[in-house]
C-alpha positions in Angstrom: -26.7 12.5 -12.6 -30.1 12.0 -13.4 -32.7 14.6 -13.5 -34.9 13.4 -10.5 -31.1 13.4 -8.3 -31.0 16.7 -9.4 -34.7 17.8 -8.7 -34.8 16.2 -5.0 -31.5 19.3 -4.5 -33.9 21.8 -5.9 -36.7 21.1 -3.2 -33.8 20.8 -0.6 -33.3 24.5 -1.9 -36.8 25.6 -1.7 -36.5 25.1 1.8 -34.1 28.0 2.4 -36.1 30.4 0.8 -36.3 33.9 2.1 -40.1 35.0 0.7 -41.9 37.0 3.2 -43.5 39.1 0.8 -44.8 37.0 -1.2 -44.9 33.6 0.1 -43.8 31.7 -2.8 -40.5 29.8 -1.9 -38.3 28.4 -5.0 -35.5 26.3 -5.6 -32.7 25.6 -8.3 -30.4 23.2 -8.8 -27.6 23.8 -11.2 -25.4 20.9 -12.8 -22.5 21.5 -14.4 -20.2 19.5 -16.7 -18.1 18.4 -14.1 -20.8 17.1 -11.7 -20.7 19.6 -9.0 -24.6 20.9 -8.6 -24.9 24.6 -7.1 -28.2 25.2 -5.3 -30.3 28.5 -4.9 -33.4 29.8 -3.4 -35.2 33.3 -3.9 -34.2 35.9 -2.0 -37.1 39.2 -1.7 -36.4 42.0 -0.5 -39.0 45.0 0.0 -37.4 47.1 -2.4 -38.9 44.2 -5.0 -36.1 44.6 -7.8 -33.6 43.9 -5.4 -35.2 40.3 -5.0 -32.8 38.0 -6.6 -34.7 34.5 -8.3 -33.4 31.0 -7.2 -32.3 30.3 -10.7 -29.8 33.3 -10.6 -28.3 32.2 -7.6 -27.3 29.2 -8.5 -25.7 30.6 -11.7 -23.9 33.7 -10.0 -22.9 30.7 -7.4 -21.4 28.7 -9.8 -19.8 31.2 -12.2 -18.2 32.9 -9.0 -16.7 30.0 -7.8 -15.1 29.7 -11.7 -17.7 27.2 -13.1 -19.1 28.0 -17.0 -20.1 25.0 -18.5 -23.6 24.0 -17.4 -25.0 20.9 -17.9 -29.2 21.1 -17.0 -30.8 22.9 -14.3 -34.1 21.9 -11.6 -36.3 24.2 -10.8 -39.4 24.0 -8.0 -41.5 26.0 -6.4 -44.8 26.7 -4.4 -46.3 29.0 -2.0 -45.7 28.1 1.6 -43.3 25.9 0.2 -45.5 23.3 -0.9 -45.0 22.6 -4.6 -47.5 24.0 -6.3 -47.4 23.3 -9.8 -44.6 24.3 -12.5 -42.9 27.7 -11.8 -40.3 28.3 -14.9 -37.8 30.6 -15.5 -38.5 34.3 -15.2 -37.4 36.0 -18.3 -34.1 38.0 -16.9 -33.2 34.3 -15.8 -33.9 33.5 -19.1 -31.5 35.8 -20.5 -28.8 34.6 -17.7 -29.0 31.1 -19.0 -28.7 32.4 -22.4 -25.4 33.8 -21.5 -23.8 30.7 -20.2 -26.0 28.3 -22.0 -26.9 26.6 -25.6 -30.4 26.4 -26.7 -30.6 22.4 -26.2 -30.0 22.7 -22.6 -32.9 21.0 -20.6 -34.3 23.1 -17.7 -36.5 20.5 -15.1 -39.8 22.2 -14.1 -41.0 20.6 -11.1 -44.7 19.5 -10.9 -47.4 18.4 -8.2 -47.2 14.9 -10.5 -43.6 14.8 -11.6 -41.8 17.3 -13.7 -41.3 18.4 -17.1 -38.3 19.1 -19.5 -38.3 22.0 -21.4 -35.5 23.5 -23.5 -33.3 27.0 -23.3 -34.6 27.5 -26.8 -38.8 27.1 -26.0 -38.0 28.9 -22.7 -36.2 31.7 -24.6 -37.0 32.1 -28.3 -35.1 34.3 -30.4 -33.1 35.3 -27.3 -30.7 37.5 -27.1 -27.1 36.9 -27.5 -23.8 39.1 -27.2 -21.7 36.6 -29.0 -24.1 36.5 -31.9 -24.6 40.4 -32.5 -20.5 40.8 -32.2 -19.8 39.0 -35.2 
């Protein structure tokens, strides 16, 4: 699949946003090694740390429906809906990705112009990792 099939699901996403609060809608589309894409959208709430991020659904999607090998992820966003520039990763989605995901794998940020690829690893330096402090 190639990254722009992948980035026109993330906008299809962004559509179903639930963002009252603060207006800024986001989608996420998730590939995984098998080709099946999970979509997800931010969901606030008014009790803000009960406000789930677009890139966390998709993941929870995906690993509850038995999914754990990801391939890239899409990621757009903009207030009103209306892509507004580059909106990455949040850094407890960060850490999500780091728990399914090697440093290599290419995260899509969605642009007004395009989009750009940026890595787990520059997203997430020096994350954190369960498997490598268990040794």
């Amino acid at each position: 699949m190639t990254p722009e099939t992948l980035i026109e699901q993330a906008k299809e996403a962004m559509t179903r946003a639930y963002a009252p609060y603060s207006g800024y809608h986001v989608g996420a589309a998730l590939l995984c090694a098998d080709g099946t894409v999970y979509t997800g959208c931010n969901v606030e709430n008014a009790s803000y740390g009960a406000t789930n991020c677009a890139e966390r659904t998709a993941i929870f999607k995906a690993v509850s429906e038995g999914h754990r090998d990801f391939t890239a992820l899409a990621v757009c966003g903009g207030k009103d809906g209306i892509i507004t520039g580059a909106f990455p990763p949040c850094g407890i989605c960060r850490q999500v990705m780091a728990e399914f995901c090697g440093g290599d794998f290419p995260v899509y940020l969605v642009n007004e112009s395009g989009y750009d690829t940026l890595t787990l690893s520059r997203l997430l330096p020096c994350g954190f990792s369960a498997q490598e402090h268990m040794r």
